[in-house]
N, CA and C atoms as a LAMMPS dump frame, in Angstrom:
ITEM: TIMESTEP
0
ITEM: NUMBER OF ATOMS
582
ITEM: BOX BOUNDS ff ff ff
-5.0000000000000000e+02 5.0000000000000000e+02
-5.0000000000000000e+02 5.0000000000000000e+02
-5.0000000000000000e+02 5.0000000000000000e+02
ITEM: ATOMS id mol type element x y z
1 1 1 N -450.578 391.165 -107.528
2 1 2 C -451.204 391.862 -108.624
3 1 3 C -452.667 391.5 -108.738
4 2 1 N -453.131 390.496 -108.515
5 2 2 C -454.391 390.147 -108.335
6 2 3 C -455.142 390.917 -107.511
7 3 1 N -454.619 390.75 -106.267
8 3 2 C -455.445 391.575 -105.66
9 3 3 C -455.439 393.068 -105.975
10 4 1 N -454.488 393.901 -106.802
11 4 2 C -454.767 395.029 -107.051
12 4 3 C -455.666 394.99 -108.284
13 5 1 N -455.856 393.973 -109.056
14 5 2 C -456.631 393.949 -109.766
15 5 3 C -458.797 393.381 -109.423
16 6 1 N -458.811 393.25 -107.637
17 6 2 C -459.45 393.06 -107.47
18 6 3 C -459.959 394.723 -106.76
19 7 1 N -458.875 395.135 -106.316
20 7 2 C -459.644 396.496 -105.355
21 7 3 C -459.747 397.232 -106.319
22 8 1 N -459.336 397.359 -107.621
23 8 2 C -460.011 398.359 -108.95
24 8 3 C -461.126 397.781 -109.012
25 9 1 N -462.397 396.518 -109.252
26 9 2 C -463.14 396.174 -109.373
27 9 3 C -463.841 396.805 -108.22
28 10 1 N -463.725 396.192 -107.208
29 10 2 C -464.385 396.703 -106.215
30 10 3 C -464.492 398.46 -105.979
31 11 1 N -463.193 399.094 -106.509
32 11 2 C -463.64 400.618 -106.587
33 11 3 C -464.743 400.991 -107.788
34 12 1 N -464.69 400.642 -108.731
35 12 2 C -465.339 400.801 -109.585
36 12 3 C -466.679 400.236 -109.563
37 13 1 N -467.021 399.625 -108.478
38 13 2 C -468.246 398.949 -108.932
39 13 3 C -468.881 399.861 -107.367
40 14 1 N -468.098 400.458 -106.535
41 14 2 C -468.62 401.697 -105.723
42 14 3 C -468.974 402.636 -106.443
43 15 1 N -468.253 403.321 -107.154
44 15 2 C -468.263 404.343 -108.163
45 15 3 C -469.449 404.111 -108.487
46 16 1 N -469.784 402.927 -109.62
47 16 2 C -471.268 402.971 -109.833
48 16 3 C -472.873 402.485 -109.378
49 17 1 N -472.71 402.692 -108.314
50 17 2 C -473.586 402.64 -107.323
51 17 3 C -473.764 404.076 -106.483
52 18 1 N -472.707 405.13 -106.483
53 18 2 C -472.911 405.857 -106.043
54 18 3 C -473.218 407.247 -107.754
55 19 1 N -474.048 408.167 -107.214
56 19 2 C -474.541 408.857 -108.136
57 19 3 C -472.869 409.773 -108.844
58 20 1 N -472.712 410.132 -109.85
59 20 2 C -471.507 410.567 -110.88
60 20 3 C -471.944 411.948 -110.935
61 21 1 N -470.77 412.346 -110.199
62 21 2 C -470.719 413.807 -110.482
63 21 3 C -470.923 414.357 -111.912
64 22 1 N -471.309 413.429 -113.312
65 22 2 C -471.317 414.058 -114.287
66 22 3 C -472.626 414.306 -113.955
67 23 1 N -473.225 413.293 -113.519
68 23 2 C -474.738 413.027 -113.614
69 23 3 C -475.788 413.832 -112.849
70 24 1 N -474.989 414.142 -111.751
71 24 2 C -475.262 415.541 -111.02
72 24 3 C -475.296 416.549 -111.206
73 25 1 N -474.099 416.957 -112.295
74 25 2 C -474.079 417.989 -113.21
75 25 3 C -475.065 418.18 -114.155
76 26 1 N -475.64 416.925 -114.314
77 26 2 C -476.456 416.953 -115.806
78 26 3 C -477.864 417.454 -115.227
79 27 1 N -478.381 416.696 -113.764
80 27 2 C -479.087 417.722 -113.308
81 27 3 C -479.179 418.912 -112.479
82 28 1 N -478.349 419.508 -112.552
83 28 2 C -478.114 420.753 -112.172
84 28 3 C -478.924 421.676 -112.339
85 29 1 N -479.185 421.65 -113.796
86 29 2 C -480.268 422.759 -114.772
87 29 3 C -481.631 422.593 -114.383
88 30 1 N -481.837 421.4 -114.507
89 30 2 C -483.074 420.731 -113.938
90 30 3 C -483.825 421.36 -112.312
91 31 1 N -482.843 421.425 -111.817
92 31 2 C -482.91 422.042 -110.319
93 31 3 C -483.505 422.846 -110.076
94 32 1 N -482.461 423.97 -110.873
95 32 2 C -482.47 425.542 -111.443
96 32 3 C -483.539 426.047 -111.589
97 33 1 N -484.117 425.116 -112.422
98 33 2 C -485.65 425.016 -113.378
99 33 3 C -486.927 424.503 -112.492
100 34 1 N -486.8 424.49 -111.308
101 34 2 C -487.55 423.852 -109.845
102 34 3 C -487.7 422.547 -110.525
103 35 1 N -487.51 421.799 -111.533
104 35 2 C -487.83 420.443 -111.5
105 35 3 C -486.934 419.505 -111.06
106 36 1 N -487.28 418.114 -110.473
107 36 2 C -487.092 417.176 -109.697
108 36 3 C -486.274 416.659 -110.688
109 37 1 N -484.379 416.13 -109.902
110 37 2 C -483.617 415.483 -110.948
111 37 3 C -484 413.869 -111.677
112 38 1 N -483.338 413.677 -112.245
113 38 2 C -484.078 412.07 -113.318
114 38 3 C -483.073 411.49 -112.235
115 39 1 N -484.121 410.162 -112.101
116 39 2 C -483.96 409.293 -111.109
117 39 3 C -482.889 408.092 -112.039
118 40 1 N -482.179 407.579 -111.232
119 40 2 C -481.127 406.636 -112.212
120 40 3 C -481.897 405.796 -113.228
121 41 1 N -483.41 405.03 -113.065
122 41 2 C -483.407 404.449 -114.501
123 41 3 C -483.611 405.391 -115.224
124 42 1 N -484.25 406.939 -115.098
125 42 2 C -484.474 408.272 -116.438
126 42 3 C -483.345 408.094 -116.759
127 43 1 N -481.991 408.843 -116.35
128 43 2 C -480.961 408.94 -116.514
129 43 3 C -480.361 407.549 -117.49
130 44 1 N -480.597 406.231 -117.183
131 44 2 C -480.054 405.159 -118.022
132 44 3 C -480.775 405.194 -119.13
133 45 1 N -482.487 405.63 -119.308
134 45 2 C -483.244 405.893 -120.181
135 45 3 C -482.593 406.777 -121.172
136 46 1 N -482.163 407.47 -120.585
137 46 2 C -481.458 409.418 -121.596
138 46 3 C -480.326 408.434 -121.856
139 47 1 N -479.708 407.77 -121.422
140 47 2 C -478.163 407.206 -121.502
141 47 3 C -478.59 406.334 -123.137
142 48 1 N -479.202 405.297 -122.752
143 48 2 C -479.722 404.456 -124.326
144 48 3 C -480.273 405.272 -125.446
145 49 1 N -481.009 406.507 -124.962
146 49 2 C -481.736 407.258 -126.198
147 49 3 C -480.658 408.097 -126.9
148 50 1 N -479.342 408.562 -126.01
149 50 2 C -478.533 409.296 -126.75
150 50 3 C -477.72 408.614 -127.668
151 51 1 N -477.528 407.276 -127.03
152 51 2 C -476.549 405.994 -127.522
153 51 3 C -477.234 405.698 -129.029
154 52 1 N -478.97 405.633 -128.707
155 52 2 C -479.707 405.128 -130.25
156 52 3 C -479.56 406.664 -131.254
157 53 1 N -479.906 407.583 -130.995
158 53 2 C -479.809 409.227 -131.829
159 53 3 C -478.429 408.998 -132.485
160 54 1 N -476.861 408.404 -131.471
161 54 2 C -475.79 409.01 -132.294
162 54 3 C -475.922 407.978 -133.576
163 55 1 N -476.696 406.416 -133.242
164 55 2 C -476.312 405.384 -133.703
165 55 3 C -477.225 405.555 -135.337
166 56 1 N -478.148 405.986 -134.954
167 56 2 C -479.475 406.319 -136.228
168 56 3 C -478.522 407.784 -137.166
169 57 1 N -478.49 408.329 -136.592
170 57 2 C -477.731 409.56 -137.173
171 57 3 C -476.424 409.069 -138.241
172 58 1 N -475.715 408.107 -137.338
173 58 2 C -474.473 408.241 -138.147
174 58 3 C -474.67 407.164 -139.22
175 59 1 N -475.767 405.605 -139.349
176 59 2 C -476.179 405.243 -139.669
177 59 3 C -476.684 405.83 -141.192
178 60 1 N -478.008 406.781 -141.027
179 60 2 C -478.382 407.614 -142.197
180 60 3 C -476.996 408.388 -142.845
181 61 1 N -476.62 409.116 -142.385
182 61 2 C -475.199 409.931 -142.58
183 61 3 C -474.498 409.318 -143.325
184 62 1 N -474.524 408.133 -143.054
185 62 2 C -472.979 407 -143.915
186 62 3 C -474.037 406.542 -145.782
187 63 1 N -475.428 406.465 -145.301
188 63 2 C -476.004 406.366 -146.72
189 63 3 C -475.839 407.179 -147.351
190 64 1 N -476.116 408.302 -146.93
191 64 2 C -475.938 409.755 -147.407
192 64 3 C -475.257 410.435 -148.006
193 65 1 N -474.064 409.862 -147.255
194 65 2 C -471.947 410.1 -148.264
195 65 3 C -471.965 409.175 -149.103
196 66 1 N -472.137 408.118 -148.91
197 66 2 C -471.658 407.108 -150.042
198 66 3 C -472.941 407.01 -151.174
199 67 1 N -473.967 407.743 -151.138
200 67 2 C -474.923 407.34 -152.315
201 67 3 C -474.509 408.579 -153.07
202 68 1 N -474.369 409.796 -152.293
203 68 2 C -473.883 410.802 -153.333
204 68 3 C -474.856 411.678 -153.858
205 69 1 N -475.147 411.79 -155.141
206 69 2 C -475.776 412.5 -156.033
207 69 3 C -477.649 411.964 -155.774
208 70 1 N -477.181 410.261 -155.634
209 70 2 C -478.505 409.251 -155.868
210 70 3 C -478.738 409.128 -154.146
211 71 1 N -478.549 410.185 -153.484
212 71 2 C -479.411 410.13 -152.008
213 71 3 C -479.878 410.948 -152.103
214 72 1 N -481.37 411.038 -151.102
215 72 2 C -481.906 412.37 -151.291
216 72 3 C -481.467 412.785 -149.554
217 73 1 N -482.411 413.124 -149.042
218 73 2 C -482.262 414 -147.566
219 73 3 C -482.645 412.568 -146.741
220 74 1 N -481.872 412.819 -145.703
221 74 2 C -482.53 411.735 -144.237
222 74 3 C -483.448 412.456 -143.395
223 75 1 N -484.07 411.458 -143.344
224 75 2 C -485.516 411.351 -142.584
225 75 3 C -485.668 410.673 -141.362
226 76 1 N -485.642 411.491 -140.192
227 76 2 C -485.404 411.036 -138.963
228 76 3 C -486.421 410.74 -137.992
229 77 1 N -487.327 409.81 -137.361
230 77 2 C -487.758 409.677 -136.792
231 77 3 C -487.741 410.034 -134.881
232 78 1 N -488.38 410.577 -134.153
233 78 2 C -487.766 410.877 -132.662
234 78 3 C -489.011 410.505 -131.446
235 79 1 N -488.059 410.364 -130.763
236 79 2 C -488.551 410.12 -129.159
237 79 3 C -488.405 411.436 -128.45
238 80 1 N -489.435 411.057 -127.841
239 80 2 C -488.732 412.665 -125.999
240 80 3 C -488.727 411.357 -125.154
241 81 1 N -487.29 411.77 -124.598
242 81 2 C -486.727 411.837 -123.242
243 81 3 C -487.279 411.781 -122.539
244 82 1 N -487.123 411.242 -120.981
245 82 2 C -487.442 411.792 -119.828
246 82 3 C -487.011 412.985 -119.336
247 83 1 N -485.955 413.006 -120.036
248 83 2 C -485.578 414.91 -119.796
249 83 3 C -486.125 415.924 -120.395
250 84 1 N -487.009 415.118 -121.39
251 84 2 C -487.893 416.027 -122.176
252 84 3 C -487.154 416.518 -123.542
253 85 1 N -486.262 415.493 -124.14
254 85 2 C -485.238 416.216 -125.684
255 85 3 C -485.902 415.142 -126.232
256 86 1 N -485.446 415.597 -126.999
257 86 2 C -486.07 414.715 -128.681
258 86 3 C -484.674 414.001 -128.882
259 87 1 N -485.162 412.412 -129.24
260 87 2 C -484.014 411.379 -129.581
261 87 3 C -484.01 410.823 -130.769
262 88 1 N -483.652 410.968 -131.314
263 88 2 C -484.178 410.191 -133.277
264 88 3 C -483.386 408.695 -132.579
265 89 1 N -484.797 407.867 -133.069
266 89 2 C -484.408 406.234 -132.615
267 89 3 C -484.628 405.361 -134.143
268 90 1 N -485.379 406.511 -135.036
269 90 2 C -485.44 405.725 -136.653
270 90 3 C -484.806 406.804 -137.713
271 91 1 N -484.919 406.151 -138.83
272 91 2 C -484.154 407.329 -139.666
273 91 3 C -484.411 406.461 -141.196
274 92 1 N -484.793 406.849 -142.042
275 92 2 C -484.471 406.06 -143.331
276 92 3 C -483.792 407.884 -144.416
277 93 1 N -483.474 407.069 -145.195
278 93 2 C -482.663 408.125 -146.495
279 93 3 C -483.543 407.978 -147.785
280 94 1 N -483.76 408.281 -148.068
281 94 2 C -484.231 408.077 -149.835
282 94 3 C -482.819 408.231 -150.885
283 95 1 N -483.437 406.812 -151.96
284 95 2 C -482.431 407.158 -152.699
285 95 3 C -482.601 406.153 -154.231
286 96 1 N -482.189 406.913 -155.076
287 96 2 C -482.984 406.764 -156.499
288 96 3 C -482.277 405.29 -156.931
289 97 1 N -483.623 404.536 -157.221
290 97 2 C -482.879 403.438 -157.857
291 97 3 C -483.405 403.333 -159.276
292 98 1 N -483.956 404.332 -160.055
293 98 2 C -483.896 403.799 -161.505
294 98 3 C -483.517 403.694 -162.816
295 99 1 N -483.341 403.173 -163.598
296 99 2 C -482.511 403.635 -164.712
297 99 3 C -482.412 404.3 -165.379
298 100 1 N -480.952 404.269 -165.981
299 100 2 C -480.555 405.609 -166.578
300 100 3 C -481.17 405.543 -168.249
301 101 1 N -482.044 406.373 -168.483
302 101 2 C -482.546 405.755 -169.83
303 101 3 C -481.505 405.874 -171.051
304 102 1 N -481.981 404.85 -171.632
305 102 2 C -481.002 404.914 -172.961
306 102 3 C -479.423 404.684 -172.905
307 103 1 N -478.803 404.288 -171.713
308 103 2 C -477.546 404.173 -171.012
309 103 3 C -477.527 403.199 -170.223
310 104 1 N -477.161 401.831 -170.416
311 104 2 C -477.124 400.871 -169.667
312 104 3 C -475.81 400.836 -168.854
313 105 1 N -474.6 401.604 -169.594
314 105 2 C -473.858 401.606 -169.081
315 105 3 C -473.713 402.768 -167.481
316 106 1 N -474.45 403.851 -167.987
317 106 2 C -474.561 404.741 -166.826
318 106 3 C -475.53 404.658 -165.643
319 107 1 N -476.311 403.348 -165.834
320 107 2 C -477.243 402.973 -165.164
321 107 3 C -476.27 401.705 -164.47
322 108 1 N -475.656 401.086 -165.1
323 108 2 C -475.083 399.878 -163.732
324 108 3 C -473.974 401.033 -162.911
325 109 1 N -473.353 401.702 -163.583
326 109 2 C -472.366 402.777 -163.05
327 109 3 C -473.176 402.882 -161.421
328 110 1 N -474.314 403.585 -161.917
329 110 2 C -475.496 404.446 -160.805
330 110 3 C -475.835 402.871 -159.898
331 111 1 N -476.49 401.917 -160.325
332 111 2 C -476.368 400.979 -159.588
333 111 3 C -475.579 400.289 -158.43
334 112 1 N -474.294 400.199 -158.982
335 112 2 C -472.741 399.911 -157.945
336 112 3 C -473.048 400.974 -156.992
337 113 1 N -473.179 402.201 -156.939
338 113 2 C -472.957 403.834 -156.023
339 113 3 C -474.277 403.014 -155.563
340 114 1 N -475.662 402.658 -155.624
341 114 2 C -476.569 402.691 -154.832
342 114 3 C -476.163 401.271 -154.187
343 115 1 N -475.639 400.482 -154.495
344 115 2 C -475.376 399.291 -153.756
345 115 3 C -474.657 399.137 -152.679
346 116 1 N -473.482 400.115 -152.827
347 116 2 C -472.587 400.644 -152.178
348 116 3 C -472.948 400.929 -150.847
349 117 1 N -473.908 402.118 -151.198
350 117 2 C -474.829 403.236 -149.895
351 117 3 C -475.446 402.453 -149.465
352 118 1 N -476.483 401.513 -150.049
353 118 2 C -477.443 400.229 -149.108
354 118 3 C -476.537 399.629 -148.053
355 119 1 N -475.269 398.83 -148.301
356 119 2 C -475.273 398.078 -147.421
357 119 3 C -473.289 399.07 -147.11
358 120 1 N -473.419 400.025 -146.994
359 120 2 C -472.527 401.007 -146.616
360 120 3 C -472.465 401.066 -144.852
361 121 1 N -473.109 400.809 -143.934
362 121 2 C -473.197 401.267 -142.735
363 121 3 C -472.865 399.897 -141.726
364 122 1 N -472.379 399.723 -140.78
365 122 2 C -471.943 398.842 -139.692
366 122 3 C -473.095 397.51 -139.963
367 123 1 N -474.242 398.117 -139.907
368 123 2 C -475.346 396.802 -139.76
369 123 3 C -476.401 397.573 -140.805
370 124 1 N -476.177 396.914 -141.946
371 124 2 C -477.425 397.417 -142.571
372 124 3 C -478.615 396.296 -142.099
373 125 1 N -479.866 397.496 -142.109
374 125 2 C -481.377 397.056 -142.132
375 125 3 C -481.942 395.697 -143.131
376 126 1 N -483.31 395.668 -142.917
377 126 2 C -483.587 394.992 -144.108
378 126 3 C -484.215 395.471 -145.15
379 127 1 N -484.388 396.996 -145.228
380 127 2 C -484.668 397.633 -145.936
381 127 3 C -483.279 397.849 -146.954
382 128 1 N -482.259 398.178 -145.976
383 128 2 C -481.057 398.26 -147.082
384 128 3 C -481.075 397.21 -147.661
385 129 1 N -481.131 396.125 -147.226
386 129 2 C -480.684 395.074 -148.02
387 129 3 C -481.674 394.886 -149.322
388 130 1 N -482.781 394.833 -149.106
389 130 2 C -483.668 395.614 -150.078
390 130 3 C -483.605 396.201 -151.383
391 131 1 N -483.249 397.069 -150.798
392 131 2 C -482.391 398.565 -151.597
393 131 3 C -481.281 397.88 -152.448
394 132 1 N -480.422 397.415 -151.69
395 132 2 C -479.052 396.646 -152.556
396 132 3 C -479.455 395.53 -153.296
397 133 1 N -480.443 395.173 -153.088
398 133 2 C -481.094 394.155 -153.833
399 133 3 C -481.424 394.269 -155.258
400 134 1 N -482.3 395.208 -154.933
401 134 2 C -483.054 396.161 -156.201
402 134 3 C -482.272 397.102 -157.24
403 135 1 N -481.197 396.849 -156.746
404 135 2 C -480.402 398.118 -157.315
405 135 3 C -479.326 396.564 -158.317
406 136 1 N -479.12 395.808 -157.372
407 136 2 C -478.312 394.471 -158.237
408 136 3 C -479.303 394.05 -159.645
409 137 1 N -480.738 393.855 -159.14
410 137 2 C -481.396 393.555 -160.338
411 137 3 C -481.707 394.176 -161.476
412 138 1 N -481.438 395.732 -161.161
413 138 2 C -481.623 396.821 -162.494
414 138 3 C -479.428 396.764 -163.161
415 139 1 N -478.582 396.434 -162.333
416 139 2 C -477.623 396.227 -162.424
417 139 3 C -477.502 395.19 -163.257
418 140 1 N -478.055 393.998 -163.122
419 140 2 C -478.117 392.449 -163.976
420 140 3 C -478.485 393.264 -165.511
421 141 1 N -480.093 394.242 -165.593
422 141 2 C -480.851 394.145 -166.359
423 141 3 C -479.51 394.963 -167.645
424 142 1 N -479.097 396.3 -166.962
425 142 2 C -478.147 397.079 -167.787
426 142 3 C -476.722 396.159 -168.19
427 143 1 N -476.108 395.034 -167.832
428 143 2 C -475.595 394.269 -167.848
429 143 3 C -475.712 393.204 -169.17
430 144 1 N -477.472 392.775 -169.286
431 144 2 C -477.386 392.358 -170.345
432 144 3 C -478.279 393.574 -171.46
433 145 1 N -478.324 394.579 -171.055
434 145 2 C -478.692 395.584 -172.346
435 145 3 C -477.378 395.493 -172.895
436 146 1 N -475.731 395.813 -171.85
437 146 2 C -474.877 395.893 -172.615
438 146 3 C -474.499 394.799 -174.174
439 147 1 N -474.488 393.573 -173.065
440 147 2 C -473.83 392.664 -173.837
441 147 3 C -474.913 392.691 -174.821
442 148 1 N -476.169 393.065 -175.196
443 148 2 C -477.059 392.74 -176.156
444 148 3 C -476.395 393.775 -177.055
445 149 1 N -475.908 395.044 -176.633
446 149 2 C -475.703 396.035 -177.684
447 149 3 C -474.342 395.447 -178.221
448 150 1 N -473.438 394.982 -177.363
449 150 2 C -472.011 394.448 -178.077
450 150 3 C -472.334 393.619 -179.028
451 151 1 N -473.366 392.692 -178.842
452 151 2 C -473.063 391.29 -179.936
453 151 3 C -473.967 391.68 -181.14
454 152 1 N -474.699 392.66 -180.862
455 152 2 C -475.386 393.611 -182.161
456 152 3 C -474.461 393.793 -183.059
457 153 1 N -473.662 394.929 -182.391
458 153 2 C -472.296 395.567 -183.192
459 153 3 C -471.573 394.671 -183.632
460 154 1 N -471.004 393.742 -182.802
461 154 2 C -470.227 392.704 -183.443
462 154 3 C -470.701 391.781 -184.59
463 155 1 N -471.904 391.533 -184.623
464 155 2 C -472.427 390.591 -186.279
465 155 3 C -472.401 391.761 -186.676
466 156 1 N -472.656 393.106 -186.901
467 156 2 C -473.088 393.996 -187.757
468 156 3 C -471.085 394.367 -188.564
469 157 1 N -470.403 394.477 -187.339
470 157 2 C -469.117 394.544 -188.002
471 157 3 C -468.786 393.466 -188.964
472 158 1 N -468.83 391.896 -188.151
473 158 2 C -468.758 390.972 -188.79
474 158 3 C -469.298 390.776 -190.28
475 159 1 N -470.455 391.375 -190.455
476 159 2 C -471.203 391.19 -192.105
477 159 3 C -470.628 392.445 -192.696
478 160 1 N -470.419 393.38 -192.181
479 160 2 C -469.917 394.324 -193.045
480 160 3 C -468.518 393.983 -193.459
481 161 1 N -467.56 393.02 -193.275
482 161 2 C -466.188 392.833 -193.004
483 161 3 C -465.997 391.753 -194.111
484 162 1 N -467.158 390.851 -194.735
485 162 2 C -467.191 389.743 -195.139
486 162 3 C -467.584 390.288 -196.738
487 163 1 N -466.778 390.034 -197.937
488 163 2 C -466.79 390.065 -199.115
489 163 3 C -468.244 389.293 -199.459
490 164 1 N -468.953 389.836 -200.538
491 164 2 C -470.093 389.188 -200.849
492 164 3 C -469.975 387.912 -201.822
493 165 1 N -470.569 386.692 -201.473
494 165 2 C -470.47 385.639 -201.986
495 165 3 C -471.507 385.334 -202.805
496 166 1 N -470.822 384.663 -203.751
497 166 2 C -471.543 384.372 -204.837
498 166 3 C -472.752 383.341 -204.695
499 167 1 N -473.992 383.362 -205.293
500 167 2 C -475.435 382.738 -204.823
501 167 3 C -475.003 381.113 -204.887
502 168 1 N -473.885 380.522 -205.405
503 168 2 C -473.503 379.061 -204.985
504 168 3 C -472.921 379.185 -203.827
505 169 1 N -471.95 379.498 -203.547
506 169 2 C -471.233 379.565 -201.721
507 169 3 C -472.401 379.969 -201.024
508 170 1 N -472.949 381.113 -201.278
509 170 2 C -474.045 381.522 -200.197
510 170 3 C -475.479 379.877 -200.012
511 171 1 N -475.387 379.221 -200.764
512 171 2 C -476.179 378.326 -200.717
513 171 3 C -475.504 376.861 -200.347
514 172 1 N -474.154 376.735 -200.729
515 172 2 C -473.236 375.67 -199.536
516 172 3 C -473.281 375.983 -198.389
517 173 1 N -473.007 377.314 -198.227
518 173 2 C -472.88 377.648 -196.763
519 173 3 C -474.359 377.55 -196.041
520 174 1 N -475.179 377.688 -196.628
521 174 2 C -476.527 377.54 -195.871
522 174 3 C -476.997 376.49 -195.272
523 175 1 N -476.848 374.961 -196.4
524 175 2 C -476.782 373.688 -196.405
525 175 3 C -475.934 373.067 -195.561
526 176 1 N -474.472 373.56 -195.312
527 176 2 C -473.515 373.006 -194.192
528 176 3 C -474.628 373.339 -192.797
529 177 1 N -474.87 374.596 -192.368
530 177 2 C -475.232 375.033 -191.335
531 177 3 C -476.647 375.235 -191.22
532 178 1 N -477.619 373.922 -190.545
533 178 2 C -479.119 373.826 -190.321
534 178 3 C -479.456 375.085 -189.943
535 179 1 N -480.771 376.003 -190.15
536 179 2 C -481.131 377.047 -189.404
537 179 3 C -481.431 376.888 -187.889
538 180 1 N -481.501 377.475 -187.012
539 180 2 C -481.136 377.371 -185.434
540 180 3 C -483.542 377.048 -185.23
541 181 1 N -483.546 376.189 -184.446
542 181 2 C -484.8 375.605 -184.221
543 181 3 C -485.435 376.765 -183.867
544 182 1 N -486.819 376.924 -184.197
545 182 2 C -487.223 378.242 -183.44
546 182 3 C -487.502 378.27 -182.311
547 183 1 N -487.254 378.237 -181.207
548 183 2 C -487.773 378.177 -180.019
549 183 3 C -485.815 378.543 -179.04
550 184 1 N -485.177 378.684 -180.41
551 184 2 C -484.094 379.274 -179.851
552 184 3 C -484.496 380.564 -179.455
553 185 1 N -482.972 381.144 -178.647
554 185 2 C -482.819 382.631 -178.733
555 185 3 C -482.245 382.857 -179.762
556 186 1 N -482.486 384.244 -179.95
557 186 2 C -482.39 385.245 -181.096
558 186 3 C -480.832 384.554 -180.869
559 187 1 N -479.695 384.661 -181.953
560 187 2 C -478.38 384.595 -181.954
561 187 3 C -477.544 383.297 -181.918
562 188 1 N -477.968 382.097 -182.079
563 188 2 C -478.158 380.866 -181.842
564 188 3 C -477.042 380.664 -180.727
565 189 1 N -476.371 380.033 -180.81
566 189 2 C -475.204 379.2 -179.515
567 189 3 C -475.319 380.7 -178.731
568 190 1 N -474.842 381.419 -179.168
569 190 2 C -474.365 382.559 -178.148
570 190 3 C -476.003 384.118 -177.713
571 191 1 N -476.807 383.235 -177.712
572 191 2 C -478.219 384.566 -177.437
573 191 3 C -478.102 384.91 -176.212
574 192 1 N -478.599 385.719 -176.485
575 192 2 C -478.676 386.844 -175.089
576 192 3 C -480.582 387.075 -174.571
577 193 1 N -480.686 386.1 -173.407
578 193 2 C -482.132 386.479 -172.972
579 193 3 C -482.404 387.828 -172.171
580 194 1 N -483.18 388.548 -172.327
581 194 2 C -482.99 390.015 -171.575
582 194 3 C -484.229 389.815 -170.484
């Protein structure tokens, strides 16, 4: 078995040394066209440029689905060939990272979807990462707009919930509990820095 596993090597490594009938095919047209076929490094040249086009393409493409609404169009950068085609070897997407006004909640929503699309593809860039970056920090920011609006509501429920006390309790209770130093945050033990 070895050795049949050596004369497949050895066929195959004839095979590519000798020119591929695909490759012959491919210049065929070329012929046709009186021009001279691509010499095996053109041909390995066209071989890597088609390999980088599918890789950039599907790359942008995958930002593109997963950002959704918050992608705009891809933007493809290209090469010519030695065969003379155009190869897209760059590509970036645009895609909205800013907040949703007045909606912190619909703004981290939009955030997650752009974070998603940044680092969505086999190998994101360092631009995606970037992108996912920037999109985490407006994510943090709507994060604590929320919790600032919860603990609003919540003292505001809280005082509305509480029977009004008479100007002696309201003045024990003041005396038990020092006022919070100023150089606190707003809300004492529990503030919220934005």
């Amino acid at each position: 078995m070895l050795h049949l596993g050596s004369q497949a090597v050895s066929l195959a490594q004839s095979r590519q040394e000798e020119p591929s009938e695909a490759s012959e095919e491919a210049d065929a047209p070329r012929e046709a066209l009186g021009e001279e076929p691509l010499s095996s490094d053109d041909r390995q040249a066209v071989s890597s440029l088609q390999q980088r086009d599918r890789e950039v393409r599907a790359h942008e493409q995958t930002h593109r689905s997963v950002g959704g609404q918050y992608a705009g169009s891809i933007h493809l950068d290209y090469q010519v060939g030695p065969d003379g085609e155009r190869y897209a070897v760059a590509g970036s997407t645009s895609i909205d990272v800013a907040p949703v006004q007045g909606d912190p909640a619909a703004t981290l929503r939009k955030m997650e979807v752009v974070q998603r699309a940044a680092t969505a593809p086999a190998n994101p860039s360092g631009a995606d990462h970037q992108v996912a970056a920037q999109a985490s920090q407006q994510a943090q920011r709507a994060r604590a707009e929320l919790a600032a609006e919860r603990y609003g509501a919540a003292r505001e429920l809280a005082g509305s919930n509480s029977a009004p006390a008479s100007s002696e309790e309201s003045t024990r209770a003041s005396l038990a509990r020092p006022p919070p130093p100023a150089d606190s945050p707003p809300g004492g033990l529990f503030g919220i820095s934005a």
